[in-house]
N, C-alpha and C positions, 0 to 999 in steps of 0.2 A: 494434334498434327498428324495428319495420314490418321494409320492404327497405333500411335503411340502416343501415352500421354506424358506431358513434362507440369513438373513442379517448377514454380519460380517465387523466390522468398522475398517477401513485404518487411520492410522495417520501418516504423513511424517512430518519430519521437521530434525533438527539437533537436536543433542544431546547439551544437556547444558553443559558438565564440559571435553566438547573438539571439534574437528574439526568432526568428521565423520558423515557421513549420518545414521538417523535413523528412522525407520520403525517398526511401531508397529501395531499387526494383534492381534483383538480380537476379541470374541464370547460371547454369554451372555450364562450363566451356565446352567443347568439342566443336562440331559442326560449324562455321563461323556464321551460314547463311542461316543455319535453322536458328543458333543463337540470336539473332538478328531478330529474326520475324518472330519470336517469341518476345522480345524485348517489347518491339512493337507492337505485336498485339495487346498485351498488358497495356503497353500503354493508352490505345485507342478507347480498349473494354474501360479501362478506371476511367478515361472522361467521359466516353458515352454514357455513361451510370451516373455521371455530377460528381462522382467519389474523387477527383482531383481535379483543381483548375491552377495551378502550378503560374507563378511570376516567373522565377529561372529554374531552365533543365541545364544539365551538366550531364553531357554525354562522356562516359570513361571508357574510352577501349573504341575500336572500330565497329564490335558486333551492336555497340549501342546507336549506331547512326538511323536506322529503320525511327527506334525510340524516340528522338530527336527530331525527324521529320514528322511524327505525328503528334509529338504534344503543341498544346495552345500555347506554352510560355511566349511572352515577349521579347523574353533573353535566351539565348540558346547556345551554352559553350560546349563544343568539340574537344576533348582533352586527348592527345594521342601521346601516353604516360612512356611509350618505349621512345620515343622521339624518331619513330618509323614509320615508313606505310608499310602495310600489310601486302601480299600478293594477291591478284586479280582472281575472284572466286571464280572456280572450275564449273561447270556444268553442272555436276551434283551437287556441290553446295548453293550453286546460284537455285536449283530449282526450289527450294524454301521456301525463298522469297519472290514469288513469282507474284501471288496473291497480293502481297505485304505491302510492295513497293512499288510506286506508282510516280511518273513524273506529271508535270503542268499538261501535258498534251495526252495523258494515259496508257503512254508507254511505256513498258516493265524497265527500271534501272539496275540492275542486277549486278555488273560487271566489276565494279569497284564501291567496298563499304567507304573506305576513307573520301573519294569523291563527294557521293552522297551525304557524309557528315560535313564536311566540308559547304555542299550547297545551304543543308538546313540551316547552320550556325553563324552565329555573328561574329565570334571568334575562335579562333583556334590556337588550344593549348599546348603548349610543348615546354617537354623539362630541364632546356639549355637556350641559349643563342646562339648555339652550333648547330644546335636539332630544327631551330627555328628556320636557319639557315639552310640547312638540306632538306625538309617537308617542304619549305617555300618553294624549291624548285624542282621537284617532285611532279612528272607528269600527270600521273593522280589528281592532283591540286590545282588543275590548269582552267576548269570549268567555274572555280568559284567567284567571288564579286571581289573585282579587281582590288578596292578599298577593305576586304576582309580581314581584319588585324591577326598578326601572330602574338601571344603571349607568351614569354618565355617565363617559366615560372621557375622556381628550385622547390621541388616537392620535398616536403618533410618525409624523416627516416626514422624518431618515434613514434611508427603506431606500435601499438604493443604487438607482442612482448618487448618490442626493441628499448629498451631505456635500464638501465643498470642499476638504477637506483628503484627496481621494480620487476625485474627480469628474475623470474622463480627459477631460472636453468644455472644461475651463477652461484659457487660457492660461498661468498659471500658477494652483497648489493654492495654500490657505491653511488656516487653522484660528485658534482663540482664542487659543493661544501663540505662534502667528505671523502676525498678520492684515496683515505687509506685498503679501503675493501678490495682495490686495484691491484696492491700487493701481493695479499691474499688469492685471489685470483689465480697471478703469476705464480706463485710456490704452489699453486693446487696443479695448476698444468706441470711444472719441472716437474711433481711428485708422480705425476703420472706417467708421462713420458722417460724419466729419466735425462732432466734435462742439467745441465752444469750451469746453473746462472750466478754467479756473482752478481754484490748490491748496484754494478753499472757496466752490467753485460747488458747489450742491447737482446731482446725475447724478440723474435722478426718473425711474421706469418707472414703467408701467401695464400692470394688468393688459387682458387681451385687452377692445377697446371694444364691449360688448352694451347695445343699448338697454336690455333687463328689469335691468339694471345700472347704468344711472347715465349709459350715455355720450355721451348729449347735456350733462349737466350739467359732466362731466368736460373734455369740449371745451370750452366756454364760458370754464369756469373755466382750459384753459390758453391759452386768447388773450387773458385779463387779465393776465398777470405780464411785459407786460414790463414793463422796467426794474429786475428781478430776478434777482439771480445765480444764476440754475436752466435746466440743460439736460433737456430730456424726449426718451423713447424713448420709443415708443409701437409694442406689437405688431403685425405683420399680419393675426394672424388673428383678426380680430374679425370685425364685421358690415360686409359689403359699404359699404353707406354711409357708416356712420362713419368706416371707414379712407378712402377717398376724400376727405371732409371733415379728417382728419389729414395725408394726403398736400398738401392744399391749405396746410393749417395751417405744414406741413414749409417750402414752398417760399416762405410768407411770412415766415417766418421761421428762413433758411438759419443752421447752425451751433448755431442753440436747441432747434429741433424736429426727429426725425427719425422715422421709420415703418422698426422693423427687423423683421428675419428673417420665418419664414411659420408652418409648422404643426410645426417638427421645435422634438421634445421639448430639445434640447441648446442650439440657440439659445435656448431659455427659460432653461437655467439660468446659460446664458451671462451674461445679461441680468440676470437675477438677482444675481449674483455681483458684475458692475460697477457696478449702483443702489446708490447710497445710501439711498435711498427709494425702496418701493415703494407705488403707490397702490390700493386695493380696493374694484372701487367695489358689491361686492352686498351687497343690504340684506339679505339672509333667510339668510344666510351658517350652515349648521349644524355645518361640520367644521371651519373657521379651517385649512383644510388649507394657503392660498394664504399665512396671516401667518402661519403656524408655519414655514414653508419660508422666507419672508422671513428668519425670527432665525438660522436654521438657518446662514444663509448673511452675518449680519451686517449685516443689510438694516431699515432701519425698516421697519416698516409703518404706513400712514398709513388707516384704513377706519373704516368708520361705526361709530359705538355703538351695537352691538345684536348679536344675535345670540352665535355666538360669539365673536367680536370682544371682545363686552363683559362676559361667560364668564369671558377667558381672558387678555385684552391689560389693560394699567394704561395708562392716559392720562399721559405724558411730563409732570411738574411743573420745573420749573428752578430754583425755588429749594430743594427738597432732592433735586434730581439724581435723582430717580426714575422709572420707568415700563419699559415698552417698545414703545409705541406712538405714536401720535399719532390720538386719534378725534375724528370731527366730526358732527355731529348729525345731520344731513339730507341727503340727494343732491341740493344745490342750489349752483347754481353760486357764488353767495357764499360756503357753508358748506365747498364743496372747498378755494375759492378761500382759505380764511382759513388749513386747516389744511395746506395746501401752503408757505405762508408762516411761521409756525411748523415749517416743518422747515428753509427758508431760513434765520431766522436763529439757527435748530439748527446748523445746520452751518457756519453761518459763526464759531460761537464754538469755538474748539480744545479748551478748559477742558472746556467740558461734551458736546460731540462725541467726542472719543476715549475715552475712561471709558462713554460711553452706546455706541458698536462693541463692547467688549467685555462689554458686560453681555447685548448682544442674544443673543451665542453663546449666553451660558448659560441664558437663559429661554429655548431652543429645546424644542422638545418632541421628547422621543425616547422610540423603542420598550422601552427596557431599564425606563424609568419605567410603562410602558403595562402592560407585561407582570406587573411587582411588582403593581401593581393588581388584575389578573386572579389572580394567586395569593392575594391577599390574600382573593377574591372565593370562592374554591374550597377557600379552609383554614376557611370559613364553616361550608361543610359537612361539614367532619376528614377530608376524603382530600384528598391531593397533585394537584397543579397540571403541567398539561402544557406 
């Protein structure tokens, strides 16, 4: 492209949760236009050459939409994984794909990738019924065929490493037929931190503190519990100030409060793994990527009603042992503050804490369920699912 050249990586093999051949064509990010017209190309070059004649494409991401319009498939799904549109490319990134992109009448489309994916695809994925809900009415989106279905899918949250029972970052593995390693875990974290847990002190993370997320209310709300059997973690890599304001929180209250690890992926799941609760504090939440990795791991989730949270999580009831959540209405420090308390004395009851561990495994959300979906999606139209 111009004087530069880009590498883009081929993967062949089968697909795991059935018979057909699959081929997977990526690029490394930056640029979003040149991303594009790289994807596309590739694609054009393998079918001009006979080297692909593809039944279903599955566009992932916006830079994949160039990709999309030029393969020959039958089926062509648009998946947009943040349950966003992207913003309208700028003049330099539109110039990329000058060449690349071309409509019916051979006028450059440049202006908007999600558009474009949108016209190519037969349908369009998204990873809530909230997300479905606000892309559908996404100016973006206004060009496409009226009849164009939205799929709301729940993407799975074991790709690896993600899964405990497999996760080389944990002190010790567990899983749902063995969730003692869970323990373990949790005494690896107090050991480190210096944390005071008693056998039914609630161990409560958070996720990383972002103002546009709640974490001034979050703070508030953890300098009211005490006199509560609950120990908090609290990330490093939030927002300068807030962590500061934790660290402060930390040394007021040594052995309750701590501020672990920094930006590395494996102390998160580290962290993950040893919470008993995890708190979520974004309100516009569209993938539940953060409380599906939660259950994955046998971890409450404790996050607001709405979004996909409220999609996909059931609010914890005690008297018929149901749920796998904990949600709380507003991002106010009262309303954290209440539903933090409800997992306290969640967990201080043995009866209905251990039966609720094992139940989280299973309302985890995994890829194998994601995938049936996508076939189900592609047997719509009587050809086979890649």
């Amino acid at each position: 492209m111009g004087e530069e050249s880009f590498d883009l990586n081929l993967h062949e093999g089968k697909a795991a949760l059935s018979n057909a051949e699959l081929l997977v064509i990526d690029a490394e990010p930056g640029n979003p236009g040149r991303t594009a017209a790289l994807l596309g190309s590739a694609v054009k070059s393998l079918s001009a050459d006979g080297l692909i004649a593809p039944e279903v494409t599955i566009g992932w991401g916006e830079t994949s939409a160039v990709a999309l319009s030029a393969t020959s498939a039958a089926i062509r799904l648009f998946a947009l994984p943040s349950g966003r549109v992207g913003h309208a490319l700028s003049g330099q990134e539109a110039q990329a794909m000058t060449a690349q992109v071309m409509t019916g009448d051979g006028r450059a489309t440049v202006g908007s990738l999600a558009a474009l994916g949108s016209l190519a695809a037969n349908a369009i994925i998204t990873p809530s019924p909230s997300a479905a809900r606000a892309v559908e009415s996404d100016p973006e989106l206004a060009a496409r065929a009226a009849d164009e279905p939205f799929v709301a899918l729940r993407f799975g949250c074991d790709d690896p490493p993600h899964d405990p029972a497999s996760d080389p970052a944990l002190p010790t593995n567990y899983s749902a037929a063995a969730p003692e390693g869970k323990l373990e875990c949790r005494r690896a974290l107090a050991r480190r931190y210096s944390l005071a847990l008693g056998p039914r002190t609630l161990l409560l993370s958070t996720a990383p503190l972002r103002a546009e997320h709640g974490g001034d209310a979050i703070l508030a709300a953890l300098g009211r519990l005490d006199g509560y059997d609950v120990a908090v973690a609290i990330p490093a890599a939030g927002d300068p100030q807030l962590v500061d304001r934790a660290n402060v929180l930390a040394i007021e209250h040594p052995g309750r409060v701590a501020v672990v690890g920094g930006d590395d992926p494996a102390e998160e799941r580290r962290l993950r793994a040893a919470s008993d609760a995890i708190l979520v504090g974004e309100d516009d939440d569209r993938t539940g990527r953060a409380a599906g990795a939660a259950l994955l791991y046998g971890t409450l989730p404790i996050a607001i009603d709405g979004g996909a949270a409220r999609d996909y999580l059931v609010d914890y009831d005690p008297g018929s042992a149901t749920g796998s959540a904990i949600l709380f209405g507003a991002l106010l420090a009262f309303d954290v503050e209440g539903a933090i308390r409800r997992a306290i004395a969640l967990r201080a009851d043995p009866d209905l804490w251990t039966p609720l561990v094992k139940s989280l495994f299973a309302s985890a959300p995994r890829w194998a369920s994601a995938a049936a979906i996508v076939e189900e999606v592609c047997a719509a139209y009587d050809l086979p699912a890649t």
